[in-house]
N, C-alpha and C positions, 0 to 999 in steps of 0.2 A: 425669569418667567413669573409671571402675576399667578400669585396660589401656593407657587410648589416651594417648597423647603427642602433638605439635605436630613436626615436622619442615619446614626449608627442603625446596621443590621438589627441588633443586639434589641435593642429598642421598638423595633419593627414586629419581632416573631417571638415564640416563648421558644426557646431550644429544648429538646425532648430526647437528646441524647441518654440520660439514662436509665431510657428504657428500653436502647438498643440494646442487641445479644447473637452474639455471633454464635455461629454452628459448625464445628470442624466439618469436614468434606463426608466423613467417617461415621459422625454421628445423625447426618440427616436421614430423615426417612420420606421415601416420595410422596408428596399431596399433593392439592391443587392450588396452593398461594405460592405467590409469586415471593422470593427469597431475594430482597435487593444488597448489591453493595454501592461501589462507589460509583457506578459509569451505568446501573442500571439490573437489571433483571439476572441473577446468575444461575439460578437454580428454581426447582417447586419444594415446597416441605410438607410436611403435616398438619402443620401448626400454624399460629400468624399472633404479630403483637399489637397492629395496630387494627382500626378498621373505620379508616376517615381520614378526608383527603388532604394529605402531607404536603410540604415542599421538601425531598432530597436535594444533599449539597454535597458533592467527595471532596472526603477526609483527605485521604491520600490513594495514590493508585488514581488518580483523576488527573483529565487533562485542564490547566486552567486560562489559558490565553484567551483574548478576541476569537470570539467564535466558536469556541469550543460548549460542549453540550455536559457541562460540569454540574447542572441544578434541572431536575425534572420532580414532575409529578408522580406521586404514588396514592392509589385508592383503593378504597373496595379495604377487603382481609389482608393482610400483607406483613412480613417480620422483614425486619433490616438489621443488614451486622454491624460492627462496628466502623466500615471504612464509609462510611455515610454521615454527617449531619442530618437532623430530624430539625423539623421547624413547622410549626404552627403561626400561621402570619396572624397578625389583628388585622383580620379584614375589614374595621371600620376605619382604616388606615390608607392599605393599600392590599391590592389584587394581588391573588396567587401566582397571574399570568404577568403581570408586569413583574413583580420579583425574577422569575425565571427567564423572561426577555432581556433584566437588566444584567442578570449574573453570569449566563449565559452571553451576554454580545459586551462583555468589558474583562479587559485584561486586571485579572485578579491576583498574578505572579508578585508582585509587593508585597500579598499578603502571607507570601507562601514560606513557609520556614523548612528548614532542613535540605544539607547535601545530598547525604546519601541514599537518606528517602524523602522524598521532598513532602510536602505535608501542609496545611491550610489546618491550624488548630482552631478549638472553637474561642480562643482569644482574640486571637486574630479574625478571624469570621463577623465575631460582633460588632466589631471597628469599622469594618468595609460600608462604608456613606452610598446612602439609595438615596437616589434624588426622588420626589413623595410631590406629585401632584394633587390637584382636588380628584375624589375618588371618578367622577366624570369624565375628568380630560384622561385619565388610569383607561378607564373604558373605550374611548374614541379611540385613543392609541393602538391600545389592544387589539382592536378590531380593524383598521389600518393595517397593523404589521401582521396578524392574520391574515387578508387578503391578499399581501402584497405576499408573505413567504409559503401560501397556496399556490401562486401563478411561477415563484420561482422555484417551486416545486417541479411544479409539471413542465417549467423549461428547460431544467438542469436534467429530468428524466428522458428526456426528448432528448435531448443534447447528448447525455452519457448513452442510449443507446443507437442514437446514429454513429458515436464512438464503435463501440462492439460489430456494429455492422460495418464498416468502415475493415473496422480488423477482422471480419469475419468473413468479407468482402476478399478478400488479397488473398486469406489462407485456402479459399475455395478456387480460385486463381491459379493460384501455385500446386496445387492438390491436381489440378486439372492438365497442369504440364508436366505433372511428375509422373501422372499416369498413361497422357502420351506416349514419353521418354521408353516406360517400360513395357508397355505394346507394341513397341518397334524397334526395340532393342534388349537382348537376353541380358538377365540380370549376371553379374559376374562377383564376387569374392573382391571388397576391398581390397584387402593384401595382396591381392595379383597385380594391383596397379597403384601402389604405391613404394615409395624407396623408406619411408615408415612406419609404423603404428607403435607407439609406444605410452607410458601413462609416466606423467609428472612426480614430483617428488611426492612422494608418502610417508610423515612422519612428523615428530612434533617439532612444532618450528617455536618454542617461546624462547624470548631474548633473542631470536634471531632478526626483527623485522629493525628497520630503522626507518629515518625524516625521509630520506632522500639515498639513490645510490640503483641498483639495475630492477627494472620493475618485475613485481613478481606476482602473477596475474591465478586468479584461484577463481572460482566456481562463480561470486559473486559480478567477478568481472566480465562474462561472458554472456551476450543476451543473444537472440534470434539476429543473425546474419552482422552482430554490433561488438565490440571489443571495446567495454565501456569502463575509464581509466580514473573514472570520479573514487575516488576513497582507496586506491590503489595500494597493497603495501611494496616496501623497497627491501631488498637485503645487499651485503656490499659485495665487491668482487670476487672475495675469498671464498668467499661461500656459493655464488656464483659460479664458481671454479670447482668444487666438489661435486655440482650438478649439474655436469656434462649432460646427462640423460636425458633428462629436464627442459633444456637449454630449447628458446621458439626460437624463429626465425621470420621473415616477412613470406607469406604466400602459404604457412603448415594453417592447419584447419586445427582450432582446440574446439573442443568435447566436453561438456557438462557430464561426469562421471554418476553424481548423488547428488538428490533435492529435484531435480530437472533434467532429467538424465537424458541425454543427446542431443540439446542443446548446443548451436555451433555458430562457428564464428571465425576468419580467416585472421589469422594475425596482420597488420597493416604495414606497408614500408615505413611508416612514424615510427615501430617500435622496431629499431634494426637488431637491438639486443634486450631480449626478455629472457623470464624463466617463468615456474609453474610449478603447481602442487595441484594434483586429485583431479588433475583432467587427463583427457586422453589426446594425447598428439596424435596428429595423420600429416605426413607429408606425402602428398602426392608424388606419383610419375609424370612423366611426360606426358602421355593420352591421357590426361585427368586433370580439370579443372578446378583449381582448388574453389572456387566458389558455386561450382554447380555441386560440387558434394557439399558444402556449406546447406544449397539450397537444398538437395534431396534431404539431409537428416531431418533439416528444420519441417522440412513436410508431413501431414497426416502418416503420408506410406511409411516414411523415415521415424517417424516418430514409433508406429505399431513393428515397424522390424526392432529396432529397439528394444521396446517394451516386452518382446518375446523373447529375447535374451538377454536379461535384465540376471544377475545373480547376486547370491546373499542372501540370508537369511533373517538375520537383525535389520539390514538396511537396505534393500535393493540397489545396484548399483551396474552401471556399464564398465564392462574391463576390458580387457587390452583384446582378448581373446573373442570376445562378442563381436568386437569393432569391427573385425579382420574377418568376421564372418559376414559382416551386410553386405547382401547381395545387392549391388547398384549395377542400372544399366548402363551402359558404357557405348553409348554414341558419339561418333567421329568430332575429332575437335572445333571444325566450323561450328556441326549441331552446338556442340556442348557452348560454344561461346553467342551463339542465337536463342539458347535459355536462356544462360546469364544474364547477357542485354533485355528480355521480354523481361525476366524477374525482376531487374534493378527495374526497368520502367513501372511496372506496378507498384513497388515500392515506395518511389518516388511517389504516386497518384496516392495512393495509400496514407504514406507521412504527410503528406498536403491536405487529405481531406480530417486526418487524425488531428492535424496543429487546429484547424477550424474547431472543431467542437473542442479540445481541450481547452482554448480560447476563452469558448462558450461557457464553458463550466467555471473557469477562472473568474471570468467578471459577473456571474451569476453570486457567487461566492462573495463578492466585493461589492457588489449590488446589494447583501442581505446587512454587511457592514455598514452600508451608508445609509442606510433606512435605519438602524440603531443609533446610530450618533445624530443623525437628528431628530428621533423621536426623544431621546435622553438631552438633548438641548433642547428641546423645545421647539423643534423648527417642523413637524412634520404636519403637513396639514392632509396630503393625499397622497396614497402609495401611487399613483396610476398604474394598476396592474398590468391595463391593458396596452401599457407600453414595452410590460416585459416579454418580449418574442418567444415563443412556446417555438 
């Protein structure tokens, strides 16, 4: 490009590192400046060390890939700890804004050192090459990618919240036929109409897990109405064999115990032999559908029976005992399987209208990408905002 050159960081900004100073947790006292570290604002203090407008870059504890929001502004009074870079640009060089567009929209992981706590030193920092237009075309740029990631603003906010409404949609749905169910039908005692209620294995499993061998599904694997197998751990037969108790089956319902407590989910005929730790098995009786109790727990009403007999002290948590006490209505099997079917259909409309706007938000995402790569090539001449669909 006619103008622009290539310059070391290093070259670019004076680094002002050591006049950061961090503040154990213990000895701050509350004020009103903003106490930055790596990813931005964590704290207020009393005090402040700078008082004029910075460019922050994380040290470590920052994220540094494409797109990641690793380099921001700090003004006004403000003190910064150590997981921060300090930089003062020559701005008769280049703009605050364009540093932070370019550090911000380019994968910076090359420059990153260290395993076990990964780290971006200020060696390495200085080295990272900013491509350096005339301060003019800095500006055109600048105010391009400004407009264009205001309108992608306001479409990815549009977007994530026709998401919420979408999901907020279905739960008032389902809320709606749970409250039918129990105005036409007496609530009754789990445990009267099941052949179990029991809780998974409880205890430390290290050196137990392995690659591959009978799945063994914990808290994390359990989502609303989903039995999600991504990150899965395995333990082998033998141990398998000790945890008879434990032992799912295709059609038991598991139970989110802690972190999300009543959260449910039918086990599937994919999994014809599993096991479990720190949830709560139900297998149904006969008069009982396993996935319209799926559906009742997942529910507002399901969720506030729950919550009301929650026990523990240190950690709230559903037990075996709680379980056995929710009072579910208990409508004749045709009813119970003419829920199921309405609920699955909403579902379906549900994850259909959800896949659309995550979509939305996905190439929203990729849309801010491609307005960086060629503003940093040279190619951007007009964001056309008005093409990005609010």
């Amino acid at each position: 490009m006619i103008g622009w050159t290539t310059k070391p960081l290093g070259e670019l900004c004076e680094v002002l590192d050591r006049y950061r100073k961090p503040i154990t947790k213990s000895d701050r006292r509350e004020g009103p400046y903003p106490y930055y570290g790596a990813m931005g604002i964590v704290d207020y203090v009393d005090g402040y060390l700078f008082d004029e407008p910075l460019i922050l870059l994380g040290e470590d504890g920052a994220k540094w890939g494409s797109g990641e929001p690793c380099a921001f502004k700090a003004a006004g009074k403000y003190w910064v700890n150590n997981h921060a870079h300090i930089m003062r640009p020559d701005r008769s060089q280049v703009l605050d804004d364009w540093l932070i567009y370019y550090l911000c929209g380019t994968d910076l992981l090359p420059f990153i050192t260290g395993l076990t706590v990964p780290k971006l030193n200020q060696e390495r920092m200085r080295e990272i090459p900013i491509p350096v237009p005339p301060l003019e075309e800095q500006r055109r740029i600048v105010a391009v990618l400004d407009e264009a990631f205001a309108a992608i603003a306001t479409a990815t906010a549009n977007a994530e919240k026709n998401l919420a409404n979408a999901r907020e949609l279905f739960e008032a749905e389902l809320d709606a036929l749970v409250e039918d169910m129990r105005a036409a039908f007496p609530g009754n005692a789990l445990a009267n109409h099941c052949r179990r209620v029991t809780v998974g294995h409880v205890g430390p499993m290290k050196d137990r897990y392995q690659g591959s061998g009978i799945p063994f599904l914990r808290s994390q694997n359990v989502r609303p109405f989903q039995i999600e197998l991504d990150g899965v751990a395995f333990i082998d037969e033998a141990f398998d064999s000790e945890l008879v108790k434990s032992r799912l089956a295709p059609g038991d319902v598991a139970v989110v115990r802690t972190g999300y407590p009543g959260t449910a989910a039918v086990i599937p005929p994919s999994l014809p032999i599993s096991n479990c730790a720190d949830l709560v098995i139900i297998r149904p009786g006969p008069d009982l559908n396993p996935h319209y109790v799926t559906a009742f727990l997942n529910s507002n009403l399901g969720k506030r029976m729950i919550a009301g007999n929650l026990v523990g002290a240190a950690q709230k948590h559903f037990n075996v005992g709680a379980a056995k006490k929710v009072a579910i209505p208990i409508p004749p099997q045709a009813e119970q399987e003419r829920f199921v079917a309405r609920v699955d259909q909403l579902r379906v409309l549900s994850d259909e209208l959800c896949e659309v706007y995550e979509e939305k938000v996905l190439k929203l995402t990729a849309l801010k990408q491609s307005f960086l790569r060629r503003a940093f090539a040279g190619e951007l001449t007009a964001a056309m905002p008005e093409t990005i669909a609010a």
